[in-house]
N, C-alpha and C positions, 0 to 999 in steps of 0.2 A: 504494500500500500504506500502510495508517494507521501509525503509530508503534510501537504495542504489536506488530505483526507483524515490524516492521523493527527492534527492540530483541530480539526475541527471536533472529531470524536472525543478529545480529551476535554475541549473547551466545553460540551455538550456534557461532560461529564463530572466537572469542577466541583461541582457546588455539592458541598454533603459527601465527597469522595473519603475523606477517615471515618465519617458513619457509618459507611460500607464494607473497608476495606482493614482499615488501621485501628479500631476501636478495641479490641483485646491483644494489640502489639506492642505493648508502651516496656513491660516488659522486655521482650527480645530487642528492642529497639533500642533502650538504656545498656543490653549486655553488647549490642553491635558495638556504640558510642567507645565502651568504653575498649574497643580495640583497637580505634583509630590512636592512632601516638598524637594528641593533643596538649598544647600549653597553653599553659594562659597567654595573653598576648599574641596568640596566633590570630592569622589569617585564613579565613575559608574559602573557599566558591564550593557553594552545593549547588550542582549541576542535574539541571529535572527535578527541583524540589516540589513539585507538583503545588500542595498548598500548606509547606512548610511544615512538614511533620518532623523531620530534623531537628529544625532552628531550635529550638527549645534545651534540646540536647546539647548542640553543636554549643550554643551561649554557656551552659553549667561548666564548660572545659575552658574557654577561652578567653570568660569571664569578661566586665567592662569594658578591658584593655584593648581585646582583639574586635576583630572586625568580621564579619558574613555577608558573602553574596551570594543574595540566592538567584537561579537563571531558571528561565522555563520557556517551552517553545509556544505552552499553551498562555494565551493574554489572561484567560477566565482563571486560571490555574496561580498564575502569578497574583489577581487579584484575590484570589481565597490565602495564599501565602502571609498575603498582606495584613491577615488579619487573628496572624498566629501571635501567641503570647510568649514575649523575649524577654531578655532583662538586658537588650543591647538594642543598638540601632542595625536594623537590617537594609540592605542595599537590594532594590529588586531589578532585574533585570528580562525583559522578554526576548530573549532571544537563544538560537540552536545551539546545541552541545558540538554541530560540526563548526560553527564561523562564533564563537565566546568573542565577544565587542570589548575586550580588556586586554591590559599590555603585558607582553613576556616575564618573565619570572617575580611574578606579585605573589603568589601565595604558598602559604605553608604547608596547605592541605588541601585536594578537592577531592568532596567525598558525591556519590552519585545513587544515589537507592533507589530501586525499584524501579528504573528507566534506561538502563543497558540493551537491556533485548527492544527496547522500543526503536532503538535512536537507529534509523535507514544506512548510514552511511559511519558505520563504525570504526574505520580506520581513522577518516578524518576526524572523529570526536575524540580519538585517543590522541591525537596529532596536537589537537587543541589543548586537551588535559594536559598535555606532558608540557606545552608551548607556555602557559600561566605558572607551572609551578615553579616555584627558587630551582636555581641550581642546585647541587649538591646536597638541598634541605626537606627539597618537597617530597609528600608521599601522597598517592592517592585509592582511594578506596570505592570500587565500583562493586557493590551488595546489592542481595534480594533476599527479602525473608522466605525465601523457597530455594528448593534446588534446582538443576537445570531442568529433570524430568518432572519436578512438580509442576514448576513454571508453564512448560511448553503445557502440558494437561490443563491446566490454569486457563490459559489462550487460549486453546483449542475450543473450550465450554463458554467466553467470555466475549466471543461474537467474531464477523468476519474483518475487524480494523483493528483487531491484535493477534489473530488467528498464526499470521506464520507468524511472530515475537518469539525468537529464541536466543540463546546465549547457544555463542559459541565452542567448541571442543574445547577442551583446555590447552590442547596440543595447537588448537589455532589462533586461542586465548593468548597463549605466550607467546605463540611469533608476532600478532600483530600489537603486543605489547611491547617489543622488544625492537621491532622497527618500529615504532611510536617514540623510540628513545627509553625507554623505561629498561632498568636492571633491578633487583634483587625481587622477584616474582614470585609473589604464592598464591598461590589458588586452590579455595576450599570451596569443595561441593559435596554437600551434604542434606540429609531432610532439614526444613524448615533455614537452608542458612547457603545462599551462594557471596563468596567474598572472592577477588581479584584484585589484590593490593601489590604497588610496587612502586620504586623510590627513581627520583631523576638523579 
């Protein structure tokens, strides 16, 4: 499915999308959080944060000092984001995880949930990921609260504008992480928990 179709489907979907979806995850979500290597004063870009289910988390690590941007390709999506509960000032941003509208090595960390197998054009969004983060400092963290074979079953039953939404092998996971620029690579796939973290 092209982008303008899969932008629409999400915007059509925005509203009341963690009443749905996220409502018994706060949980697994707080044990995800606490895997990202986060400091205070860090820097985020959370990429596909749909309507900021992150931010909450992402703020208890990075505290006053640091900074979040959230991005989304869906407008409706960024405006439910907007209305998540921080104890920071969040930066919102509508735009694709292939073309991120900010400059080379800003951040500390971009973390991506639940929006990997959506994003059409995955090399260039790793291209992008790896292009924002510090040199030498950044890590980034592409999760789903499922595994690959949950996931794709997920889609499959969740209609025809997610239907092929898959994450890639792992063996294909890390080469195009690896031409992305990205070394020190692990990849967990497991029930309830896919994680694809790796350092520039």
């Amino acid at each position: 499915m092209d982008d303008k179709l899969k932008r629409e489907f999400f915007d059509e979907k925005a509203q009341g999308w963690d009443g749905r979806f996220h409502q018994d995850d706060e949980g697994q979500i707080r044990q995800l959080v606490e895997r990202f290597d986060l400091r205070a004063g860090d820097r985020v870009l959370d990429v596909g944060t749909g309507n900021g289910v992150l931010l909450p988390y992402l703020f208890e690590k990075v505290g006053s000092g640091g900074r979040v941007v959230a991005l989304d390709y869906s407008w409706n999506m960024i405006a439910e984001a907007a209305r998540a509960e921080t104890n920071g000032s969040v930066s919102l941003l509508n735009a694709s995880a292939e073309a991120i509208p900010l400059k080379n090595d800003t951040f500390d960390c971009v973390t991506c949930l639940a929006t990997f197998a959506h994003v059409c054009r995955k090399m260039e969004a790793l291209k992008e990921m790896n292009r924002v983060l510090k040199e030498g400092a950044g890590r980034v963290y592409i999760t789903h609260l499922m595994g690959k074979k949950e996931l794709a079953e997920h889609h499959r039953s969740a209609g025809k504008a997610v239907l092929h939404d898959i994450l890639p092998s792992d063996s294909d996971m890390r080469g195009m992480m690896q031409e992305a620029g990205f070394k020190d690579i692990l990849i967990v796939d497991r029930p309830q928990l896919y994680l694809a973290s790796a350092g520039k």
